[in-house]
N, C-alpha and C positions, 0 to 999 in steps of 0.2 A: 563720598564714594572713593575708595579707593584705585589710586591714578592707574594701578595697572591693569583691574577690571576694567575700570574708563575704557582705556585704551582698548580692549580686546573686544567690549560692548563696541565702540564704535567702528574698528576695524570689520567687524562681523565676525567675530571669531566663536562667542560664545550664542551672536543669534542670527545667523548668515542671513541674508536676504533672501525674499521668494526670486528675485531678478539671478541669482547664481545658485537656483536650484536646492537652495536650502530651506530651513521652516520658515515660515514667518515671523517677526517679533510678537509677542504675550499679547493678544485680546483683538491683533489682526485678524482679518477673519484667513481663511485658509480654504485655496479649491482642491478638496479633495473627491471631486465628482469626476468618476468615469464613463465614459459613455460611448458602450461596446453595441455596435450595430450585430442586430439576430435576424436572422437571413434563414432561409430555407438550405442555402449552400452553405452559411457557414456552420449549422447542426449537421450536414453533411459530411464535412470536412474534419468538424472536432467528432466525432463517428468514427470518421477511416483510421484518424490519426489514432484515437483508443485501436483500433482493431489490429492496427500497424505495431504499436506497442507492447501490445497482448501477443501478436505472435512471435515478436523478436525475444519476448521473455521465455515463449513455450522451449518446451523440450527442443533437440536440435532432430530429435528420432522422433516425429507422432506418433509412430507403431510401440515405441518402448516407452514403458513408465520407468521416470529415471529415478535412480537408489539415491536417500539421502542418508545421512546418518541421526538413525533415531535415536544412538544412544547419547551422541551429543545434546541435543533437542529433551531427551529424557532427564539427560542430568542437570543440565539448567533448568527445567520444569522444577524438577524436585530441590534442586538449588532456593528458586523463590517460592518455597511452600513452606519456609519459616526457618527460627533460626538457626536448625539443624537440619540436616539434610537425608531427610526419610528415605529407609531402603525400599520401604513399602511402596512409597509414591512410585520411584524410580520403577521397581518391580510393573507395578500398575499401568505406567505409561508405556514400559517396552510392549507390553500385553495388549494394550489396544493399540499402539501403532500398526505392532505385526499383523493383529485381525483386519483391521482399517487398510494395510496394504495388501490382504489376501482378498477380501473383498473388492479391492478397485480392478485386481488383476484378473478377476472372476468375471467383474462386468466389462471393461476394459473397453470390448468392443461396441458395446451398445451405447458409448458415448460419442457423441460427436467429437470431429476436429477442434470444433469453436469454442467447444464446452470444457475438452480437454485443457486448450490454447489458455482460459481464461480464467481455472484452477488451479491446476498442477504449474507451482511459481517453486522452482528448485534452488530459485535464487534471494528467497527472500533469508530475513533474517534467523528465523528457527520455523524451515519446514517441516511439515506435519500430515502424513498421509492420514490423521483422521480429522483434519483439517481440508484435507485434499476430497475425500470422500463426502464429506458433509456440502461440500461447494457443489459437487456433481451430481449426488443427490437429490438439492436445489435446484439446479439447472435442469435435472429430468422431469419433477415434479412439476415446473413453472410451464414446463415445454407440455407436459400434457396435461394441464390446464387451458393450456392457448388454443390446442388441437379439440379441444370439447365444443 
């Protein structure tokens, strides 16, 4: 074996020890068992904490639906719709975002706070009011189901 691997072998450098928080050496076995107590409080808790999250993401205004810019969103769409970049797509996506954002603004009110809170994300990567409409849709739909 080559003396400087040696060395580094037994320093722990290349297989550090489970005693200093590293892996264990090749054919050790390895505790990788977690073991997370489920609680009635703590489904609870991971509950609040989604709902705490959901709302810090919501709009700052619940009464306004906020403007993103569709044409950005549009032209990275049509960006990744191959190796040229189609006027048509782009055409196609401003068309249904604009309808998509005329429609949320038409129902607007008949969505809940929670429902609003837990769609409309103006912070995510490339938002999408017919992304945002198809979530609330969903959420109307489940909601009058539940109510049956």
């Amino acid at each position: 074996m080559n003396p400087l691997l040696r060395a580094a072998f037994f320093l722990g450098v290349l297989f550090p020890s489970p005693e200093a928080g590293g892996l264990a050496p090749i054919g050790a076995s390895q505790n990788t068992e977690v073991t997370l107590p489920v609680t009635a409080s703590s489904a609870r808790e991971v509950r609040a904490r989604e709902q705490r999250r959901k709302a810090k993401d919501a709009p700052k205004s619940a009464g306004a639906l906020p403007a993103i810019d569709i044409r950005n969103t549009c032209r990275t769409s049509s960006d990744l719709s191959g190796p040229t970049p189609d006027k048509t797509v782009y055409e196609a996506c401003l068309t249904s975002e604009q309808t998509a954002r005329e429609a949320i603004v038409k129902q607007w009110k008949q969505f809940p706070d929670i429902e609003r809170a837990s769609c409309i994300r103006p912070g995510v990567y490339l938002p999408s009011y017919v992304e945002w409409l198809t979530c609330l849709e969903l959420q109307r739909d489940v909601r009058s189901l539940q109510n049956k």
